[in-house]
N, C-alpha and C positions, 0 to 999 in steps of 0.2 A: 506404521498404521495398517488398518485391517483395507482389506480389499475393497469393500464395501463403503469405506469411510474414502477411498481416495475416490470411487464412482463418485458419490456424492461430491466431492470437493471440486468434479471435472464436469458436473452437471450442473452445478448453482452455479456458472460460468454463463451461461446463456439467459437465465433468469436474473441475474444482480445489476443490470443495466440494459441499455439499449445503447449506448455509443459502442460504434464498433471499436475504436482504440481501445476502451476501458475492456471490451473484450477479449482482446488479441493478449493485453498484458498477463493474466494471469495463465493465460498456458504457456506463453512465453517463459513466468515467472516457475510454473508448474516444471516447467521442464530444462529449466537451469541453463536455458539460451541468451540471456539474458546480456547485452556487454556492458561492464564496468571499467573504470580504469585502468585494473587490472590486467582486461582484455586490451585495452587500448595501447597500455602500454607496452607489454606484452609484442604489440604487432609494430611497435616504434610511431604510434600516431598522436602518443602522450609522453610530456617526458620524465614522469614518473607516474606512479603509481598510487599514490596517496589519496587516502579520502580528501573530499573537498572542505567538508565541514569540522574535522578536528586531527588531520592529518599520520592516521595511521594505514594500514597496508588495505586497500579497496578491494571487495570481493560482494558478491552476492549476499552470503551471510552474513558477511563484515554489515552492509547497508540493513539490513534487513531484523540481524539479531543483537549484533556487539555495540553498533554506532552508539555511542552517547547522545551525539546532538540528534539521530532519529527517533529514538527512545524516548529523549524527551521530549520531540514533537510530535509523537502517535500516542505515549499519554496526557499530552494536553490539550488534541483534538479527540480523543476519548474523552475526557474529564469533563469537557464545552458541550459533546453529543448527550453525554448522560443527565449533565444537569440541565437541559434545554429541549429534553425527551422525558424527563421526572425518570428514571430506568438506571439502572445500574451494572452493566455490561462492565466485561471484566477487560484487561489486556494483558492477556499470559502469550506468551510467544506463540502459540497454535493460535488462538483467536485472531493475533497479529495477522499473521501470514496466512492462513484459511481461511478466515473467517468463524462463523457462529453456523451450526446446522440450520438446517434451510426452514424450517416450520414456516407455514404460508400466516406469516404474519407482514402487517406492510413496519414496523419496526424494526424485527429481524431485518427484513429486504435493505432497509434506509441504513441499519448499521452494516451489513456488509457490503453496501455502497460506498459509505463511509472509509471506510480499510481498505477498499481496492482504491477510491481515489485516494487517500491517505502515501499507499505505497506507491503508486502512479504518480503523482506529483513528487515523495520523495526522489524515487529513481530520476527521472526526468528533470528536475533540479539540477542532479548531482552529477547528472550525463552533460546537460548545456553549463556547467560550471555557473548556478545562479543559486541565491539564496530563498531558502524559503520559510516564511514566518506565519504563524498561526493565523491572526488577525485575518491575514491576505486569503489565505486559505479558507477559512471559515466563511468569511466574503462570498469567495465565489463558489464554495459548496452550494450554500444556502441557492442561488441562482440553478443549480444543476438540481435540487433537489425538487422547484417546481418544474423542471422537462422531466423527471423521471419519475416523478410521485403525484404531478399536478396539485 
């Protein structure tokens, strides 16, 4: 990506929420400090390595681009946001993990709210070994979405 495009990507960071955790993750996530499995296991605090949800080799990218079961839970809180916003927002792996350019729209704002808890909740599921299901999530969006958009 161009120089210019990661500014932006390190700036809509302070603009996409106001909770400071949902702030902290993406530079965390920006900057691949992230610990997985992988890491845990790695340090012998896990005793393997394996994703939680469909048990192949845990990594950052593994959660983020490969997982099946995340895949098919950030297209089916995509699919809920788009039919429940009338809007058609896509989920290609950049829009996944970046989000959408910032245009001061409060739609934009909501969907890249969206994707950072989205990834926030995946990770943090997968770190405390719990399960996580649309419905639940969806739930407590909707709840987060009048502290950040009234």
């Amino acid at each position: 990506m161009e120089k210019n495009t990661w500014r932006t990507i390190f700036s809509s960071v302070r603009t996409t929420c106001k909770e400071t955790k949902l702030r902290e993750f993406p530079i965390n996530f920006l900057h691949r400090i992230l610990v997985t499995k992988k890491e845990l296991f790695r340090f012998g605090i896990k005793t393997d390595n394996e994703c939680l949800y469909c048990g192949e080799s845990d990594s950052i990218n593994y959660t983020f681009i490969n997982c099946e079961f995340s895949k098919h839970f950030m297209e089916n809180v995509i699919h809920w946001f788009n039919e429940t916003n009338h809007c058609n927002f896509t989920s290609g792996t950049k829009v996944v993990l970046f989000g959408i350019s910032n245009k001061p729209s409060t739609l934009n704002k909501k969907f890249n709210y969206t994707l950072l808890s989205m990834r926030y909740c995946i990770y943090k599921c997968k770190l405390n070994e719990d399960g996580v299901l649309v419905p639940a999530f969806i739930n407590k969006l909707k709840i987060e979405y009048r502290v950040q958009f009234g």
